[in-house]
C-alpha positions as CSV (number, residue, x, y, z in Angstrom):
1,X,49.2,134.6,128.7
2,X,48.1,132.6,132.1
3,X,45.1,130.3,130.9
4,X,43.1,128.7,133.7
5,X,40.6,126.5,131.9
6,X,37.6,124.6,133.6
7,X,39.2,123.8,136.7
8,X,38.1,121.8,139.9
9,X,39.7,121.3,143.2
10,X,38.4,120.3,146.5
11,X,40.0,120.0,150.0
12,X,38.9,117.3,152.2
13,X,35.5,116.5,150.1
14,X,34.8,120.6,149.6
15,X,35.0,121.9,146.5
16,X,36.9,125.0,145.9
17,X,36.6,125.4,142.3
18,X,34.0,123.7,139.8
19,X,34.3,124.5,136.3
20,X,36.6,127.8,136.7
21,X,37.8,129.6,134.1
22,X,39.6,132.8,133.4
23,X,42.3,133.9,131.2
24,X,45.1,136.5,132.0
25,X,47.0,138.3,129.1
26,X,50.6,138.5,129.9
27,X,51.8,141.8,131.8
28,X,48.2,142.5,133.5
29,X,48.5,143.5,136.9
30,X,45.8,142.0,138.6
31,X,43.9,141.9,142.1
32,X,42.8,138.6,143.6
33,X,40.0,139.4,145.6
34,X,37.4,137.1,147.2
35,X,36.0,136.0,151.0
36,X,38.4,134.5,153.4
37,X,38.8,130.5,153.1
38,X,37.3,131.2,149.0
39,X,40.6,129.3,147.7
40,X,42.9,132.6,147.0
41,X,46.0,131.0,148.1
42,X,45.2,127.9,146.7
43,X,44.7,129.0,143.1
44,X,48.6,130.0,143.9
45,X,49.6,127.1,144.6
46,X,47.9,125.7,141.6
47,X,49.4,127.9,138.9
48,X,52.7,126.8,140.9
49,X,52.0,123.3,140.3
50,X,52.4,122.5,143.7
51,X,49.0,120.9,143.9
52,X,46.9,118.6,141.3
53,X,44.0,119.7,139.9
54,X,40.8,117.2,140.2
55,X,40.2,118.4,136.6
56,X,41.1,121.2,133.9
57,X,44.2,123.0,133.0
58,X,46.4,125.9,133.9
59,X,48.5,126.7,130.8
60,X,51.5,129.0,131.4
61,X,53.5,130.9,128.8
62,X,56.5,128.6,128.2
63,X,59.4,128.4,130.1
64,X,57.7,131.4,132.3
65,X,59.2,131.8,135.9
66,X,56.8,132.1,138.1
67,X,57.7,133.4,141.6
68,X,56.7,134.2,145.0
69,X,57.0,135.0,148.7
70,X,56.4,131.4,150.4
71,X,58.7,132.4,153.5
72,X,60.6,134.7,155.3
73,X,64.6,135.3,154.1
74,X,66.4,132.8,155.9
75,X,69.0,134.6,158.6
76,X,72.7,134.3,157.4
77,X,75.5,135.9,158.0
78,X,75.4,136.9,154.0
79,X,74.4,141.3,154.1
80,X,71.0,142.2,152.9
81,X,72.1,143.4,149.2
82,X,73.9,139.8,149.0
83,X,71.1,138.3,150.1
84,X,68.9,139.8,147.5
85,X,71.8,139.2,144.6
86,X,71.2,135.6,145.1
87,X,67.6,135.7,144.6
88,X,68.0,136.2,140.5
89,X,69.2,132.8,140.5
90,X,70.4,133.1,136.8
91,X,72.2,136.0,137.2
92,X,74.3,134.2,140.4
93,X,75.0,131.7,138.0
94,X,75.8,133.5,135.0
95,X,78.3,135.6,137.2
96,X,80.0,132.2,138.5
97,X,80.5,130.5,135.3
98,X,81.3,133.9,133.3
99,X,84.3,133.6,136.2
100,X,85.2,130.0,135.5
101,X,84.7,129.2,131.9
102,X,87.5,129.1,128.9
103,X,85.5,128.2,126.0
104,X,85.5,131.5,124.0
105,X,82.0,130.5,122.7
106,X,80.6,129.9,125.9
107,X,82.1,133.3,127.4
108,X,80.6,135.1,124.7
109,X,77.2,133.5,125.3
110,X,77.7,134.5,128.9
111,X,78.5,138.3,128.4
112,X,75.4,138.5,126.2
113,X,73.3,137.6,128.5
114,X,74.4,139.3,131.4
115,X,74.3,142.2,129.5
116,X,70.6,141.3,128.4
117,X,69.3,141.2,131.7
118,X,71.0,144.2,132.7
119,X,73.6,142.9,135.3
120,X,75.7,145.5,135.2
121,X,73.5,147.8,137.4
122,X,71.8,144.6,139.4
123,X,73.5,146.1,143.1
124,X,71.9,149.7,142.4
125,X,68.7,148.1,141.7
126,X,68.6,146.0,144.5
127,X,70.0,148.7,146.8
128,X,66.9,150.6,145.6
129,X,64.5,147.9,146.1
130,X,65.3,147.4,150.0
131,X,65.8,151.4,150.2
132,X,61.9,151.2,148.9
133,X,61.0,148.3,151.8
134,X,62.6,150.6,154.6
135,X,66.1,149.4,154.6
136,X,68.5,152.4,154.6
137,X,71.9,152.0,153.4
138,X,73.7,150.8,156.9
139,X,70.9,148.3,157.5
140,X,71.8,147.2,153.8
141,X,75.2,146.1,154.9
142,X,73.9,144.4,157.9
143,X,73.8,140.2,157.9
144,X,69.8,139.3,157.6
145,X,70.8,137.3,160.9
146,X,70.3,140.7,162.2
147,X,66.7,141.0,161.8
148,X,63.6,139.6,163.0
149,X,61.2,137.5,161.1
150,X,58.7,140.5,159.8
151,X,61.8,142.6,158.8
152,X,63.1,139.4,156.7
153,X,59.8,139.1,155.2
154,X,60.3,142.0,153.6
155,X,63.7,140.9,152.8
156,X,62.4,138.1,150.7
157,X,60.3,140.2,149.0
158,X,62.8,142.3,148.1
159,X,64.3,139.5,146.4
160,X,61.6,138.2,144.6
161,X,60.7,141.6,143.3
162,X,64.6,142.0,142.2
163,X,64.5,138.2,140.5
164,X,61.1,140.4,138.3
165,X,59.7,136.4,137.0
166,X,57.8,136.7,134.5
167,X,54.2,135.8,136.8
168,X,54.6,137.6,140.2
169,X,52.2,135.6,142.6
170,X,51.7,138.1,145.9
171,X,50.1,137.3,149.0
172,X,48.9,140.0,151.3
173,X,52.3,141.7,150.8
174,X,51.9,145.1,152.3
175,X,51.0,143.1,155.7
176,X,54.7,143.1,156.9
177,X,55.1,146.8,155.3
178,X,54.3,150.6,156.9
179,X,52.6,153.1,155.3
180,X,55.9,154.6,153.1
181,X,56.7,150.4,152.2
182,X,53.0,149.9,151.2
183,X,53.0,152.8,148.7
184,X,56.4,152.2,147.4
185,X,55.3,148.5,146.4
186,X,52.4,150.2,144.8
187,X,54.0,152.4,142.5
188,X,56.7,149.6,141.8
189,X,53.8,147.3,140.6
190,X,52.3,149.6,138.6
191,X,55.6,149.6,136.3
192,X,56.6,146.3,136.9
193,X,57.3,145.0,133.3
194,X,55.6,141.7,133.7
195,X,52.2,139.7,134.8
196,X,51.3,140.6,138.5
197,X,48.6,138.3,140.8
198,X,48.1,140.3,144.1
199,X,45.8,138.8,146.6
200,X,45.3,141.8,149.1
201,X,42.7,143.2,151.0
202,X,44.5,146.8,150.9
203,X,41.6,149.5,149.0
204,X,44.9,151.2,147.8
205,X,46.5,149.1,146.3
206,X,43.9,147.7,144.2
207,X,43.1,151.1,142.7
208,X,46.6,152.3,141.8
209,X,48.4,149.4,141.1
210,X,46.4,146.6,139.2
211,X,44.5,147.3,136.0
212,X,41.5,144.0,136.7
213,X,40.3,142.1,139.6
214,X,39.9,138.4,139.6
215,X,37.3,137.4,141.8
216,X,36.6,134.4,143.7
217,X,32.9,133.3,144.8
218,X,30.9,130.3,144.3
219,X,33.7,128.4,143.3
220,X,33.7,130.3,140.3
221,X,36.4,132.9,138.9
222,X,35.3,136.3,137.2
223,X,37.7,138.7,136.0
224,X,36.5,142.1,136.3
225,X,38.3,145.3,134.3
226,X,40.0,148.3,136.3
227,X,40.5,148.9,139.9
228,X,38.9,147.6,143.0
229,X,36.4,150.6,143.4
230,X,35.3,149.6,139.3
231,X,34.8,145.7,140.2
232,X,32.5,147.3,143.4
233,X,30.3,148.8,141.6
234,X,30.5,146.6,138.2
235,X,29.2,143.6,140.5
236,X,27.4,145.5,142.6
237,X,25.4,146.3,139.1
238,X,25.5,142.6,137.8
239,X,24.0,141.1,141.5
240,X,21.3,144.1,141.4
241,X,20.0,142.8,137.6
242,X,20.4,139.1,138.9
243,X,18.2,139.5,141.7
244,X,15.5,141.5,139.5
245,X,16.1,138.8,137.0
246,X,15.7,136.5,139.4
247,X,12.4,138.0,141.2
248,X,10.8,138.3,137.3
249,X,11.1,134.0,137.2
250,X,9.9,133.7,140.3
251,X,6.6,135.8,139.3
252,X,6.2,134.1,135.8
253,X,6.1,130.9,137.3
254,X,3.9,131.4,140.1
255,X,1.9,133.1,137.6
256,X,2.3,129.6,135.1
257,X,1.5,127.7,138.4
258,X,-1.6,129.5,139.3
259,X,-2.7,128.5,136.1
260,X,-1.9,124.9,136.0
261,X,-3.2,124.3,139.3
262,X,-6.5,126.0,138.8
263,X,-7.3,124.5,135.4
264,X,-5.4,121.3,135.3
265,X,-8.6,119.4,136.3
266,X,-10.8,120.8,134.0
267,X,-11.0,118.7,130.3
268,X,-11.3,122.3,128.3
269,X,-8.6,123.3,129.8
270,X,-5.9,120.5,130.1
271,X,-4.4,121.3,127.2
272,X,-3.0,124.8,128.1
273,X,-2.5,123.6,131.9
274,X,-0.2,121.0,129.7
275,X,1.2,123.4,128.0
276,X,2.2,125.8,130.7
277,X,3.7,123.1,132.7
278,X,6.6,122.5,130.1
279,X,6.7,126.1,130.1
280,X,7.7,125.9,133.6
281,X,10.2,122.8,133.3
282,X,12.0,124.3,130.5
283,X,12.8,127.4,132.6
284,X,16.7,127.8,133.3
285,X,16.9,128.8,136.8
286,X,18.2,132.2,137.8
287,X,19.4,132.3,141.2
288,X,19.4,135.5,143.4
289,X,23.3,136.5,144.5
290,X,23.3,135.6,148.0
291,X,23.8,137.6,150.8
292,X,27.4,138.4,151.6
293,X,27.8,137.7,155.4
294,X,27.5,140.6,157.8
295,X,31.0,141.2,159.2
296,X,30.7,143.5,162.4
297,X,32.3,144.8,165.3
298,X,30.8,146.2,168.3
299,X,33.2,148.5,170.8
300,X,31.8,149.1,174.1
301,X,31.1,152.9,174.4
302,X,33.1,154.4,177.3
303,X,31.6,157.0,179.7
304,X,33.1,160.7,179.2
305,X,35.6,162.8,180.9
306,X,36.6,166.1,181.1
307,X,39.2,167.1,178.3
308,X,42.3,166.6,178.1
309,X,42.3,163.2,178.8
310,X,46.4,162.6,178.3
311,X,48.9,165.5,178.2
312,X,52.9,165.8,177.2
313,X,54.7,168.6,178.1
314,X,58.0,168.4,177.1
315,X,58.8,164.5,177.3
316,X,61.5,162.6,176.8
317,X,61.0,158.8,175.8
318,X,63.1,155.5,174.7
319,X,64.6,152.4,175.8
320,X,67.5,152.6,178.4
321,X,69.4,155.6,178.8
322,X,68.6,155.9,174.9
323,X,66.2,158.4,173.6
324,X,64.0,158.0,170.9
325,X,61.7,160.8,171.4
326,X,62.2,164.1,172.8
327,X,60.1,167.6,173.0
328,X,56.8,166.2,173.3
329,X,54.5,168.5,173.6
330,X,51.0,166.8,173.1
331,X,47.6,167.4,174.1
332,X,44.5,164.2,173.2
333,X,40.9,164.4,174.1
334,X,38.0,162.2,173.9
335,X,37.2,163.3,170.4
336,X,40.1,163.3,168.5
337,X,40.8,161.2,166.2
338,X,44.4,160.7,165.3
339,X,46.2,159.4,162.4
340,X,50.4,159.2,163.5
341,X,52.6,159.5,160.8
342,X,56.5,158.7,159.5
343,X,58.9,156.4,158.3
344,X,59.6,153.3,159.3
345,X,62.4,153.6,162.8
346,X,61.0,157.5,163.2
347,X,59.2,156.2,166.5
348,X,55.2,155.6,165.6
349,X,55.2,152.1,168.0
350,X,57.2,154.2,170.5
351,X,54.9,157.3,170.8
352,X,51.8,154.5,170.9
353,X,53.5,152.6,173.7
354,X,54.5,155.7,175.7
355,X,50.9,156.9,174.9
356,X,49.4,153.4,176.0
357,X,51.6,153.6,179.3
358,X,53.7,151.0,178.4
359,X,56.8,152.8,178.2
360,X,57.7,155.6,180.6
361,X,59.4,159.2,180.3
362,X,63.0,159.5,180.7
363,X,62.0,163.5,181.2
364,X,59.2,165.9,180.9
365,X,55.5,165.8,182.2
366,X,52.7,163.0,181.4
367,X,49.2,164.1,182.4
368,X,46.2,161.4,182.5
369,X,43.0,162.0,183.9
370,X,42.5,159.6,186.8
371,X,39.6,157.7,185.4
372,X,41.5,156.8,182.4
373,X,40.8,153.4,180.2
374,X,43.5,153.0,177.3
375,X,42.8,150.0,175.0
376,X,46.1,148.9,173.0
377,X,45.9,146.9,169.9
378,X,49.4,145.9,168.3
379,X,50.3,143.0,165.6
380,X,52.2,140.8,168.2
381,X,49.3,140.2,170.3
382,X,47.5,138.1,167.5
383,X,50.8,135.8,168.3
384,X,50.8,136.2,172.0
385,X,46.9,134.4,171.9
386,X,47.1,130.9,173.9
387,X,47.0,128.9,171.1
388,X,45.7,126.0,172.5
389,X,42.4,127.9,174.3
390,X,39.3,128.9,172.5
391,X,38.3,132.8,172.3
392,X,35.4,132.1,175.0
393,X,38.3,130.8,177.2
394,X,40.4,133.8,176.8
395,X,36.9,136.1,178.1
396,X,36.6,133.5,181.1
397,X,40.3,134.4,182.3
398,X,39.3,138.0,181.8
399,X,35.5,137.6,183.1
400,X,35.5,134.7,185.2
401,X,32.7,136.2,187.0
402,X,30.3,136.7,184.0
403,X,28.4,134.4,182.6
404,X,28.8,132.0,179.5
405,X,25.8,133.8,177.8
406,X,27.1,137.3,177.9
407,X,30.4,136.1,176.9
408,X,29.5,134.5,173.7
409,X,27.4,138.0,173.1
410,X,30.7,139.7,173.0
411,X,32.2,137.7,170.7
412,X,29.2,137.5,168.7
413,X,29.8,141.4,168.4
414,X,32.8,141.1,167.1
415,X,31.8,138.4,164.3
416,X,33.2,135.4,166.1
417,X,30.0,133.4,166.2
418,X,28.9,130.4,168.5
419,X,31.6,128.1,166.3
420,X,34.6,130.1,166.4
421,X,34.0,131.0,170.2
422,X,34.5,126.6,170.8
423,X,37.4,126.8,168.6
424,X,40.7,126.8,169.7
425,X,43.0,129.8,168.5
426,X,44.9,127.8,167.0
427,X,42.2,127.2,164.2
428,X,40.8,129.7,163.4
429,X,42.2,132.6,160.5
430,X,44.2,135.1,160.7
431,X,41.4,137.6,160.6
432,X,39.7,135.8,163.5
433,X,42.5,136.0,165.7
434,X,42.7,139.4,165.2
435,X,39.0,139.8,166.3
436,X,40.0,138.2,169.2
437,X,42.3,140.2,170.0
438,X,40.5,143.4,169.6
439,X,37.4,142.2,171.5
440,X,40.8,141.9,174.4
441,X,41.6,145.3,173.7
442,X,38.4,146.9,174.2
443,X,36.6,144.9,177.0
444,X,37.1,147.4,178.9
445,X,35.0,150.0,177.5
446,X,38.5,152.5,177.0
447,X,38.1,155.9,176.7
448,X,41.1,156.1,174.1
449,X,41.9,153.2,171.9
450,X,45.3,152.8,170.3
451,X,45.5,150.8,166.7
452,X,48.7,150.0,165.8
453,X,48.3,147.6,162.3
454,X,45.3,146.5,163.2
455,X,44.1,145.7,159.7
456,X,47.1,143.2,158.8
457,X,44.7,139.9,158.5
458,X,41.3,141.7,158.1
459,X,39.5,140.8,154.8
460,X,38.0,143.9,152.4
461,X,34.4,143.6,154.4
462,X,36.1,143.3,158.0
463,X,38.0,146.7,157.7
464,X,34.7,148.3,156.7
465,X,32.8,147.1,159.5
466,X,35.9,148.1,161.5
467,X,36.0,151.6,159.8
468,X,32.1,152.0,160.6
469,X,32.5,150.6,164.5
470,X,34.9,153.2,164.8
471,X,32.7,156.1,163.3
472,X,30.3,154.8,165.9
473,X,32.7,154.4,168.7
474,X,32.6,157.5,171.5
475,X,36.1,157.7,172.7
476,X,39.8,159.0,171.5
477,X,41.5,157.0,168.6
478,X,44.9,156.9,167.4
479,X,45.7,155.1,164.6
480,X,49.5,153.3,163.2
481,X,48.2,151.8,159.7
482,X,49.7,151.2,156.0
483,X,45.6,151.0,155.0
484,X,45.3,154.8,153.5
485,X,41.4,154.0,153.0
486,X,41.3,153.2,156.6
487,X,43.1,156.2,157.5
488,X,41.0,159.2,155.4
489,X,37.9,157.9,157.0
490,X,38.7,157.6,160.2
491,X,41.4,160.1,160.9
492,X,40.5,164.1,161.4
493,X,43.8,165.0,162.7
494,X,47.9,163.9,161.6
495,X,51.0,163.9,163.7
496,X,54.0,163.6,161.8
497,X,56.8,161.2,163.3
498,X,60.5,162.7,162.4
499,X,63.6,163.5,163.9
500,X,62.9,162.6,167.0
501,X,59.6,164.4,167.3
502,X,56.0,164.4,167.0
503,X,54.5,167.6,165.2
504,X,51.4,168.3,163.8
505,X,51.3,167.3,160.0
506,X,48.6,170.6,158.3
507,X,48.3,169.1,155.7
508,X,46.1,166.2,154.3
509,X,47.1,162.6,153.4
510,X,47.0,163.0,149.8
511,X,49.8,165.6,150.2
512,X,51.7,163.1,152.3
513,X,51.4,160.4,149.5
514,X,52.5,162.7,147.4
515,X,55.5,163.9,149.4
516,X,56.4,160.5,150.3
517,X,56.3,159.4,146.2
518,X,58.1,162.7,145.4
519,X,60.6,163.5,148.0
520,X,63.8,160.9,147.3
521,X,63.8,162.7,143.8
522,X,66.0,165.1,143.2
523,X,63.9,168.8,143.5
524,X,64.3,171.5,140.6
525,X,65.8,174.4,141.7
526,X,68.1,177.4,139.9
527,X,70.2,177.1,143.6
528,X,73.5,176.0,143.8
529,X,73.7,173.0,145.8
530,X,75.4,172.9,149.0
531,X,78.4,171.7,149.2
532,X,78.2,167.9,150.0
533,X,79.8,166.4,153.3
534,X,83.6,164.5,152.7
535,X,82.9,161.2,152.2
536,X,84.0,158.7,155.7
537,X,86.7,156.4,155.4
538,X,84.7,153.4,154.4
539,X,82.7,154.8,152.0
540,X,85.8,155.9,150.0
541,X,87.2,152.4,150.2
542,X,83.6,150.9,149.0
543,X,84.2,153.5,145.9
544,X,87.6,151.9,145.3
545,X,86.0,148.2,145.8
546,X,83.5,149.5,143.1
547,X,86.6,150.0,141.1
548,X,88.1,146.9,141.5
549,X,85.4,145.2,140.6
550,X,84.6,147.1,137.1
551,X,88.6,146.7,136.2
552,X,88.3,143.1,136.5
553,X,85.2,142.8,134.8
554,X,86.8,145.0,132.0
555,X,90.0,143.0,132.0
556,X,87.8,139.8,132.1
557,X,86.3,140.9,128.8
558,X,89.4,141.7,127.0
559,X,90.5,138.8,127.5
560,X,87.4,136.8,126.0
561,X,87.9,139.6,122.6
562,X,91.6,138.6,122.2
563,X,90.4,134.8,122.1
564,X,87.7,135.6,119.4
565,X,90.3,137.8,117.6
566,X,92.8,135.0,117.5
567,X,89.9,132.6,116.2
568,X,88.6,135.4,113.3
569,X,92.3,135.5,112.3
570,X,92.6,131.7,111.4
571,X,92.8,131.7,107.7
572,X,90.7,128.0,107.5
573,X,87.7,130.3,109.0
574,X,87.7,132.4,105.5
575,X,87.8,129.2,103.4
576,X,84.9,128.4,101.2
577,X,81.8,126.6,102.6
578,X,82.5,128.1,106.1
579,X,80.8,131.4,105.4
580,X,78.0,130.5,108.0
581,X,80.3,129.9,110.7
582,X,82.4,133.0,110.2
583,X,78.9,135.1,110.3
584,X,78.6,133.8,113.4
585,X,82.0,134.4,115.2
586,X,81.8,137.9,113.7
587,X,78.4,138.0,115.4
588,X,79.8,137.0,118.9
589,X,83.0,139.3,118.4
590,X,80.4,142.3,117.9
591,X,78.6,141.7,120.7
592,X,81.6,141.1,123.1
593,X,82.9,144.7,121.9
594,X,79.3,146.0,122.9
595,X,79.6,144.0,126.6
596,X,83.5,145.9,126.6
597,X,82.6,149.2,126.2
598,X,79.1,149.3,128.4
599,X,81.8,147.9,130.8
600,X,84.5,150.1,129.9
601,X,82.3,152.8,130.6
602,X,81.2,151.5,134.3
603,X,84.3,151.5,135.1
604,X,85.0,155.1,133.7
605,X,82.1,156.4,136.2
606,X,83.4,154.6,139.3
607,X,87.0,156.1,138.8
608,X,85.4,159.4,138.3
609,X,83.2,158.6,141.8
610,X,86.3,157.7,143.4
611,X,88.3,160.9,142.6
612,X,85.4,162.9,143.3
613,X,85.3,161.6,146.7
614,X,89.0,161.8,147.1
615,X,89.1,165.3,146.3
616,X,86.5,166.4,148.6
């Protein structure tokens, strides 16, 4: 159980948290939920214990590990599956000593516990982990040096969620994941055996894979039961009898007052003016909820054109002289609204970029009606902002003829008020900078806007008002997201990204969650399954590496049950007054002859792997 109990914090003189309180019962999966710059990530850091609280306590179950994505996976030369190894930092150690130790006692203590924590089968988890995050199984070989920073994001989280401590702290995790990563993560969460905090702003997520919300407001914490779409209404409930609460006080005492201040004067009656007056003081203020700021956006509508407003006809795209895309065949008019599809490497940034104009056809036939305005929004731009320029600079280098005042209206419109506009970049929040950066993309007034991500950053409120701006917004829209809420209200039509292609996807998105949760599961049929193809060289000599390993780890075994054996057959062990002691070697001799055979029979199945292969 996670206890936080009455605690205050400030930052700079501003108080965070004042008097919070809220108790977690171990193995909840919870949602951490509140407005941006409410203290999310700080409460992190203070169930870490990387910060001191002003006053209170957070009590944690003892000798809990708590752990966390701080940072991406630093780049080694070490491959991806190593790399995650070494984040269950017991295990790595267990694995070294159980290689170095002599003391019989201490090799049976080891073997225990490395069968207790399952380490037998730790490369097939983690292989399914990263498999889960988008890694396939030649990336898994790969060095991390190989990867860029978002991709090793998701390699640290990999690790983390391999490590399983016993208080998983998350933080906006599905913003460096695609649609397939973010509802892989959700379904892992769901069963993951121990306490889960998950600060997200993802609708999904916090209806299918926590079980309570913890919200922050008014430097208070309230912990709500069920899903995201439960706490809505729930609080929406508790504000609505607040404010009537609150309206009811307000009459009574103006009611009280009327009194007192009409009869106060008069001697007959003083006493009841008296009397209603300590009426009044003795009331406990209610307080209305306030007002949750107004997040909006406000596109430019674009003037129409004749349909179609971009055609493919049998394109050919990629980098190079390599294709990535081929048999394009597309048709997009002002009123579509288009949601694209596929796995992670299928090609979605591709087709937007070729779509967008930044990427030409190797082959085939690109039509674009001549008046065409294409606005592109894609994750790197937030970090391609000048840093060191406020957002009403950034509109004077695009506007310099326009003045101040209708500049600041435009980023007004897109909820970066008079503050944030004098602000440099630098500054301001993620979510801000991605304001920015659509209010760039849409100055224009385009006639088909292109999304790629563009809720990574954007707080619960922000991608509603982004979801309603685009409901109101009068040209095409395609749409890249791992935001599934964002996507069924926006989206009327699905192109499916695979092998190679874009095709239209018929069916809905719930049928593509579904396929995408169902499909790496093997399907029930009474068909004989084809035959598979011969294993390659190197995967037959990974087989007999496999072996290898399970014959040493075997052998390493026996050895430890032949000390015990020689110890249980020293006669001065059966003397009297040592019955204890020989309990307990018998004890450790039983359990190395459980670690033997659970190894004897790993190694059974890879020689049986191994021959299968070889037989092929």
């Amino acid at each position: 159980m996670l206890r936080i109990d009455d605690i205050s914090y400030s930052i700079e003189g501003r108080p965070l948290f004042e008097g919070a309180s809220a108790t977690i019962p171990a193995g909840h999966k919870v949602g951490l939920v509140g407005p941006n710059g409410a203290g999310k990530t700080t409460l992190f850091r203070l169930i870490r214990g990387q910060l001191t609280l002003d006053g209170g306590e957070i009590t944690r179950p003892e000798r809990a590990r708590i752990g966390g994505v701080a940072q991406e996976a630093p780049a080694s030369d070490k491959t991806l599956v190593e790399t995650v190894l070494e984040a269950d930092t017991e295990r790595a150690a267990l694995m070294i000593e159980a290689e170095t130790t002599t003391d019989a006692h201490r090799i049976a203590e080891v073997q225990m516990r490395l069968t207790d924590i399952d380490a037998w089968s730790a490369e097939a988890r983690a292989a399914t982990i990263l498999k889960g995050l988008g890694f396939d199984e030649a990336d898994q070989q790969r060095p991390s040096s190989d990867f860029s920073g978002g991709w090793r994001m998701r390699l640290a989280l990999a690790g983390v969620l391999f490590a399983q401590p016993d208080i998983l702290l998350l933080d906006e995790p599905t913003n460096y994941l695609d649609l397939e990563g973010a509802l892989w993560l959700e379904t892992y969460l769901a069963k993951y055996p121990h306490t889960v905090i998950v600060i997200s702003h993802d609708r999904g997520l916090l209806n299918r894979a926590v079980n309570a919300i913890l919200h922050v407001e008014a430097r208070q914490l309230t912990l709500y039961q069920g899903g995201y779409d439960t706490f809505a209404r729930t609080r929406a409930e508790r504000r609505a009898v607040q404010a009537a609460a609150a309206r009811k006080q307000d009459d009574r005492r103006a009611h009280l007052q009327t009194f007192v201040d009409r009869f106060r004067a008069k001697a007959s009656k003083a006493k009841q003016a008296q009397a209603r007056l300590k009426m009044i003081e003795k009331m406990e203020t209610i307080t209305a909820p306030e007002d949750a700021a107004e997040q909006v956006f406000t596109f430019p509508q674009p003037d129409q054109l004749s349909p179609p407003i971009l055609a493919l006809e049998g394109g050919v795209t990629g980098y190079g002289d390599r294709a990535v895309l081929q048999r394009l065949t597309l048709r997009i008019d002002q009123d579509d609204r288009i949601a694209l599809l596929g796995r992670n490497g299928q090609g979605k940034s591709t087709l937007s970029k070729l779509l967008a104009g930044r990427l030409s056809l190797m082959d085939g036939r690109r039509t674009v009606s001549s008046k065409l305005r294409i606005g592109y929004f894609a994750q790197h731009q937030v970090d391609e902002l000048h840093l060191d320029e406020t957002p009403l600079q950034h509109l004077q280098r695009e506007r310099p003829d326009v003045m101040q005042s209708k500049l600041r209206a435009q980023l007004a419109g897109f909820g970066l008020m008079a503050a944030q506009a004098e602000t440099e970049v630098g500054r301001l929040s993620g979510g801000q900078k991605a304001r920015l950066s659509l209010l760039l993309a849409t100055l224009d007034a385009p006639h088909m806007l292109i999304l790629d991500e563009p809720t990574n950053h954007l707080d619960i409120e922000s991608r509603e008002a982004l979801i309603q701006a685009l409901a109101a917004y009068s040209g095409a829209v395609i749409l890249v997201s791992h935001d599934m809420h964002l996507l069924s209200l926006v989206a009327d039509r699905l192109w499916l990204v695979k092998d190679g292609t874009v095709t239209p996807y018929d069916d809905d998105l719930d049928a593509y969650r579904s396929l995408l949760l169902t499909q790496d599961k093997p399907a029930r049929t009474e068909k004989p399954k084809p035959k598979a193809p011969r294993p390659t060289r190197d995967a037959i000599l990974a087989l007999r590496s496999d072996v290898r390993k399970c014959e040493a780890r075997v052998e390493k075994i026996e050895e430890m049950r032949e000390k015990l054996a020689k110890k249980l057959a020293d006669t001065a062990l059966y003397e009297d007054g040592r019955a204890g002691e020989l309990a307990t070697w018998n004890r450790k001799y039983a359990e190395v002859m459980d670690g033997l055979r659970k190894a004897e029979a790993l190694w059974e199945a890879a020689l049986e792997k191994l021959e299968t292969a070889e037989r092929a």
